[in-house]
TORDREN-272207 format. One line per 10 residues: number of its first residue (from 0); for each residue x, y, z of C-alpha. Coordinates in steps of 0.02 Angstrom, whole numbers. Each point is the difference from the previous one (the first is absolute). Layout:
! TORDREN-272207
NUM	X Y Z  ...
END
This chain:
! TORDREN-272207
0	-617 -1265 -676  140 127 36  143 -1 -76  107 -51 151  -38 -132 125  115 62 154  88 158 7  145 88 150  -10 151 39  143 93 77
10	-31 152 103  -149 28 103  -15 193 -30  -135 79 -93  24 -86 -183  32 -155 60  -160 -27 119  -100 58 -127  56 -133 -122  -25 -125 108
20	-148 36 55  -70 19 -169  76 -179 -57  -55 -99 171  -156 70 -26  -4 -54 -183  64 -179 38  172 24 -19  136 -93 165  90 132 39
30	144 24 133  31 174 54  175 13 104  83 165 74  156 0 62  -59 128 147  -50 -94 172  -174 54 11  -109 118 -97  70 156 -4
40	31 172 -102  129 120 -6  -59 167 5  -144 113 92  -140 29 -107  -40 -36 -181  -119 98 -112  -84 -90 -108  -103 83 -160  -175 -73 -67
50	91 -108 -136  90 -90 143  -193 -1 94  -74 -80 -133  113 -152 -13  -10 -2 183  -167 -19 -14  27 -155 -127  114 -83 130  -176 15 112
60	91 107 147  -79 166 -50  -116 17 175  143 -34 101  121 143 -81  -160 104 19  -22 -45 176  188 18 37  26 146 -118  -31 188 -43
70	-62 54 -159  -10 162 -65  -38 72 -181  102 163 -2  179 56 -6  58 180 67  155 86 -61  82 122 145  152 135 11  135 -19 93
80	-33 153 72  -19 56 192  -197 -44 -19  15 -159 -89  -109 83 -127  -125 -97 -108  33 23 -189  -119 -117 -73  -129 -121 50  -9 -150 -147
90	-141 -123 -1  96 -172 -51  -54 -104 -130  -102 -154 57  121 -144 -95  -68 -135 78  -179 43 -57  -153 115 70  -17 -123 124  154 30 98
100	84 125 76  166 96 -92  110 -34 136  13 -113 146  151 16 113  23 -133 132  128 -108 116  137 -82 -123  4 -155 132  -193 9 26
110	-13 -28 -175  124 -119 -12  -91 -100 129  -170 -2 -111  78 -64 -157  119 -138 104  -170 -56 81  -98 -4 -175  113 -96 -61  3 -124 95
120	-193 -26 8  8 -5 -190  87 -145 20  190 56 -41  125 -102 139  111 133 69  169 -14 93  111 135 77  187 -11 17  24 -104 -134
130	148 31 -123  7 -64 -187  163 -25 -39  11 -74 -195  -122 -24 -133  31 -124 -138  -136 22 -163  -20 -162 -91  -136 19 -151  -172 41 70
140	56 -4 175  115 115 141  84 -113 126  16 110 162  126 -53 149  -15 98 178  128 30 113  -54 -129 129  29 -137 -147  -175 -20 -75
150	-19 -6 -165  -176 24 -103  -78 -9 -197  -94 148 -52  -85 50 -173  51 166 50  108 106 112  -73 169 47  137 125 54  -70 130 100
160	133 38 122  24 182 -6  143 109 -91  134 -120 52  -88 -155 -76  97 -150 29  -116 -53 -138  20 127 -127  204 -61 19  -16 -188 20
170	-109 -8 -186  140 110 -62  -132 163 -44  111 140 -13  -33 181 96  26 57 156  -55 172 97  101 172 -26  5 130 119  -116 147 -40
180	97 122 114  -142 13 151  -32 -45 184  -143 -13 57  -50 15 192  -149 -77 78  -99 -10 168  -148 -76 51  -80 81 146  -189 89 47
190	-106 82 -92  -31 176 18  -178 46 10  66 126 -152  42 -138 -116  -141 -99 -103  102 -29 -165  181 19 -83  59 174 -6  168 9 -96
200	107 168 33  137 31 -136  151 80 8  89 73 158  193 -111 54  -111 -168 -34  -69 -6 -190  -153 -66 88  -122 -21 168  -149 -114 -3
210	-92 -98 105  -160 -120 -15  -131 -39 126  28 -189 36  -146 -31 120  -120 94 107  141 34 131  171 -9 -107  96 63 -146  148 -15 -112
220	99 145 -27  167 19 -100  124 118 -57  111 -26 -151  168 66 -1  169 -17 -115  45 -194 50  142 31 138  109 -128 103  -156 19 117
230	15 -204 26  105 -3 154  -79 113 107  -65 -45 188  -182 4 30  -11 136 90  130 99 -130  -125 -53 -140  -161 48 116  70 179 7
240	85 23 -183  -180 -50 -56  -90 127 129  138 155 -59  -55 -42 -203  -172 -3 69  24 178 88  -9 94 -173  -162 -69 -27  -172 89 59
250	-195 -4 27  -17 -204 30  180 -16 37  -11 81 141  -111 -120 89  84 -154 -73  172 46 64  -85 11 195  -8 -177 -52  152 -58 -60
260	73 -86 177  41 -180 -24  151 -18 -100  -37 -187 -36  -131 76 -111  132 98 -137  78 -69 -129  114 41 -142  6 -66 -179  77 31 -181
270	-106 28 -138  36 -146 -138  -86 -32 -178  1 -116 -137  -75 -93 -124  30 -161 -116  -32 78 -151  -46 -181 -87  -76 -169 24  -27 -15 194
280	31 -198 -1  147 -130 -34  -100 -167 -57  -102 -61 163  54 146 95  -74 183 16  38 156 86  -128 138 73  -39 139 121  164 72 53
290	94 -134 -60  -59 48 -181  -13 205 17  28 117 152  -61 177 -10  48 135 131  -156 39 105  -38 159 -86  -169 -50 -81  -52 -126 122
300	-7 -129 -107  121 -157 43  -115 -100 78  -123 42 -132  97 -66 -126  60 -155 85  -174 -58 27  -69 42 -170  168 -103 -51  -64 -136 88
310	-180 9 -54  47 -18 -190  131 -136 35  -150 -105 90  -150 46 -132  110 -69 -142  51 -176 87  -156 -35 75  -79 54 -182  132 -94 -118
320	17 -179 20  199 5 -35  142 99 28  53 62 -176  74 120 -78  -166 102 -40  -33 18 184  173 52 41  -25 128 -147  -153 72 79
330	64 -5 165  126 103 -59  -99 126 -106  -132 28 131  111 32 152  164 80 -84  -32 167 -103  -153 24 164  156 -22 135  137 90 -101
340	-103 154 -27  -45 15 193  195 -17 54  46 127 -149  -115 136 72  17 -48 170  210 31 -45  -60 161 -83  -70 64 146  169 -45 93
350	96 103 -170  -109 159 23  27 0 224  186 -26 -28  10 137 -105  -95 97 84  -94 34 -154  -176 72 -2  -106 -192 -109  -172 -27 -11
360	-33 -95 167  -191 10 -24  3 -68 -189  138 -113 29  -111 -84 142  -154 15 -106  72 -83 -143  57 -163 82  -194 2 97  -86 -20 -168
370	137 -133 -61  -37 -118 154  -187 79 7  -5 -173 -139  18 -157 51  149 -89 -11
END
């Protein structure tokens, strides 16, 4: 019997569609609410490593990333130079297994889509729009009340709202994100016949230029600046600031900018990072995913981590047939030093491009594969 009978969820990104569909499908009620309207994602693209793949794969969506998706197993290094020259071709680390690709990059909304629709086959009930407004925890229970005036019982309150987690503050967890320093800009837009994996190009005015393949016609590409008052800019100002820090930037880059057209497809965003260096949980309540840890994007490996946090968090209720302090313990040993050592290097990597120091990219990014090549 698992060791909670009916469970909320709060958030329906990444972490928190995985957890419920792993405790529907394990015979757990669960509510999932969102405050957004409908399902939705900010951002263009996401890239998602093998470690990420194989919980995916656990949550039983893996052929439809596939099918939606573009995987690819290596990673080229390039100069900022006139050529766009290649430095280095690197053949990723398989994380997820020999089974599945390194690296998949894909739609964020597409893949918000999949996990939304899992979730509810699994069983979990799911409402948009809705607003929780107070919790109240009274011995083995979490009394939740929405904005709209309904109140509910839970054995457990699952906070995975994201890096402002009106979760994370209503349980009274301490920690919120710091700036790291960075912008980041990002399109979605074609694909380039010339593109069939992430290149990253560092150095030059941004400390970096990337882009994934997201599909057999699209890609994500970003540059990553110092973080500027960039915020307040009109569409079209942002469409050509984007396309100017683009201009220093060769070989593929060339054919992407021809691309970059549709200002409704740019946007702008400050690098932030934490983590709760501690228990993630108040009694009956517990953070994850962003709400827990947040990472700049420089390894690739938020989402990862969100659904291996949510993988762990699942396997030990649906395993343990009461919340104690044990589980909480494990919870906590398994999923903190793991998610503290990926936001450390991936805050490393930020140190060294700030700098403008000369770090070991290639080991830095090799180290964290073999951590996460384990399971969670």
């Amino acid at each position: 019997m698992p060791a909670v009978r009916n469970v909320l969820v709060v958030g329906g990104g990444a972490a928190g569609t995985a957890a419920a569909i792993l405790l529907a499908e394990g015979g757990v009620a669960v509510d999932l609410i969102d405050l957004k309207p409908d399902v939705s994602a900010l951002g263009s693209g996401i890239t998602l490593q093998g470690n990420a793949l194989r919980v995916l794969r656990q949550l039983g969506v893996w052929e439809d990333i596939r099918a939606e998706g573009y995987a690819f197993d290596t990673l080229g290094l390039r100069a900022p130079d006139p050529a766009g020259t290649l430095i280095a071709e690197l053949t990723d680390i398989r994380t997820g297994g020999p089974d599945l690709p390194a690296t998949l990059g894909m739609y964020r909304p597409a893949l918000a889509k999949i996990l939304i629709k899992r979730a509810g086959e699994a069983g979990a009930t799911i409402r948009f729009g809705a607003r929780p407004e107070a919790l109240e925890q009274d011995g083995d229970a979490v009394t939740v009340r929405l904005a709209d005036g309904t109140t509910k019982r839970y054995d457990l309150v699952i906070g995975a709202d994201g890096l402002r987690s009106w979760t994370r503050r209503a349980a009274g967890i301490d920690g919120e994100p710091q700036p790291v320093g960075m912008g980041i800009w990002r399109t979605f837009t074609g694909r380039p016949e010339s593109i069939t994996r992430t290149d990253l190009f560092y150095g030059g005015p941004a400390y970096i230029a990337g882009y994934c393949p997201t599909g057999p016609d699209s890609i994500y590409a970003y540059l990553v600046e110092a973080v500027q008052d960039r915020f307040s800019l009109s569409p079209e100002k942002a469409l050509a600031t984007m396309r100017e820090l683009a201009g220093a930037y060769h070989g593929p880059w060339d054919d992407i900018r021809e691309t970059l057209t549709d200002p409704s497809r740019v946007n702008y965003t400050a690098f932030e990072s934490h983590v709760l260096d501690g228990p993630w949980h108040r009694g009956r309540v517990v953070v994850i995913g962003d709400a827990a840890h947040s990472c700049p994007p420089t390894l690739a490996q938020g989402a990862a981590q969100a659904l291996e946090d949510a993988s762990v968090l699942a396997e030990l209720l649906l395993r343990d047939d009461a919340v104690t302090d044990e589980l909480w313990s494990e919870f906590t040993a398994r999923r903190l030093p793991r998610a503290k050592e990926v936001v450390e290097a991936s805050l490393q990597l930020c140190r060294w491009l700030l700098a403008r120091e000369r770090g070991d990219v290639p080991g830095l990014m090799a180290r964290i594969s073999h951590l996460v090549a384990e399971p969670a």
